[in-house]
N, C-alpha and C positions, 0 to 999 in steps of 0.2 A: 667341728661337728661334735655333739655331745656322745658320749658313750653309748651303744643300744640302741644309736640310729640307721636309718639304710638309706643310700641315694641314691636315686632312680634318676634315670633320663628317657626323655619321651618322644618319641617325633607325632606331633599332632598336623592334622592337613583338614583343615575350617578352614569355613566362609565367615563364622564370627570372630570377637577379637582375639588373639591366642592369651593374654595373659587372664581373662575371665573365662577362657576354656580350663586353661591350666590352674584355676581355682577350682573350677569343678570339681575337675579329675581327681586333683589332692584329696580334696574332703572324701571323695567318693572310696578314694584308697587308702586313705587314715580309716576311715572308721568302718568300712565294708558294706554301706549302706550309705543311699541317697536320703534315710525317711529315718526318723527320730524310733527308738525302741525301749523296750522298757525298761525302766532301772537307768537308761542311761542320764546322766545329770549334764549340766554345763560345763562342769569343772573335768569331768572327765572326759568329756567332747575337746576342752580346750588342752587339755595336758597328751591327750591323742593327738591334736591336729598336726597336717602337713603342712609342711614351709617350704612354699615358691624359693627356689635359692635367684633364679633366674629365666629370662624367657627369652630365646634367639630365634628372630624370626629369620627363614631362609628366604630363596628365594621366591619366586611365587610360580607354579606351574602350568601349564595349557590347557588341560586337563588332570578331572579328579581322576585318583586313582581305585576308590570306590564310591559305589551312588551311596547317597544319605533318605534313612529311612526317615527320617527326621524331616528332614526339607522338604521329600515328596507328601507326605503326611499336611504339612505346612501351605502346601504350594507355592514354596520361596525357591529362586534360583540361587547362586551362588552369587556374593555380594563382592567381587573384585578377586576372590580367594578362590581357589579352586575345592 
């Protein structure tokens, strides 16, 4: 790991796929925003970004342990995933 970095660990619980969840999230935690701002370049989007070290899926459970504002908004149920 290079100097001046942090590693986080996550427990995510989706219905979509966890390694394109857990890109999200990265981006969304490197740079503090989902949405482009000003001043910022590419070069400094990519020298911030987060790096997936790894993605461990568990096991799958019977129920979710909270409802998704998302889904209902969607009117999607859960796709195999709780």
């Amino acid at each position: 790991m290079k100097a001046g970095t942090l590693e986080a660990q996550y427990l995510i619980e989706t219905p979509f796929e966890p390694e394109k969840v857990a890109a999200i999230m990265a981006g969304e935690q490197s740079s503090g925003t989902f949405v482009r701002v000003a001043g910022e370049t590419d070069a400094l989007r990519e020298r911030a970004a987060a790096e997936i070290l790894s993605v461990e899926e568990l096991e799958p459970v019977t129920a979710r342990s909270l409802a998704s504002a998302y889904l209902q908004r969607k009117g999607r149920r859960p796709c195999g995933r709780a």
